[in-house]
Residue, then its C-alpha position, 0 to 999 in steps of 0.5 A: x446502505x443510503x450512500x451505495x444506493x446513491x452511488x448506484x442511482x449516480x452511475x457508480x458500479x459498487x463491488x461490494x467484495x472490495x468496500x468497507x461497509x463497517x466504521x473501522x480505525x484500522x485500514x489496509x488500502x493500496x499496501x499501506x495500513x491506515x490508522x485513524x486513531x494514531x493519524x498515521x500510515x504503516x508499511x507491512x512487514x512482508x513489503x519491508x521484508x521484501x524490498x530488504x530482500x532485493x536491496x540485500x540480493x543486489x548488494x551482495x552480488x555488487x550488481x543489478x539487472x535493469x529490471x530488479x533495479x526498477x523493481x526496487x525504485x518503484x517499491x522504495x517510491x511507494x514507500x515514501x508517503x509511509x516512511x518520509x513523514x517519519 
């Protein structure tokens, strides 16, 4: 409780519905799960499914709306800091 009265007495406004008061090794944060016992980040499986989805939906009818096409860049560049290290 230390750190959020410090934070409230700096200005900072604490949601506390959104913070992880608790010591935890398994994180979700901006759709990535961190794990800090394996030093690594994972995508879920219902992001990889979904971007698998519209990569499949374009190669089958062999063509793109602008917007599915941008859909699926800015899912895939979302994805890198999980999957480019690998």
């Amino acid at each position: 409780m230390r750190v959020q009265q410090k934070l409230a007495d700096l200005g900072f406004l604490v949601k506390l519905s959104k913070s992880q008061t608790c010591p935890t090794q398994l994180l979700d944060h901006l759709g990535y799960t961190i794990d800090t016992t394996t030093m690594s980040l994972e995508v879920p499986g219902n992001k990889i499914r979904d971007i698998r989805r519209l990569a499949n939906r374009m190669v089958q009818t062999g063509k793109a709306t602008v917007q599915q096409l941008s859909s699926f860049i800015g899912k895939a560049t979302a994805m890198l800091g999980a999957v480019f290290p690998a």
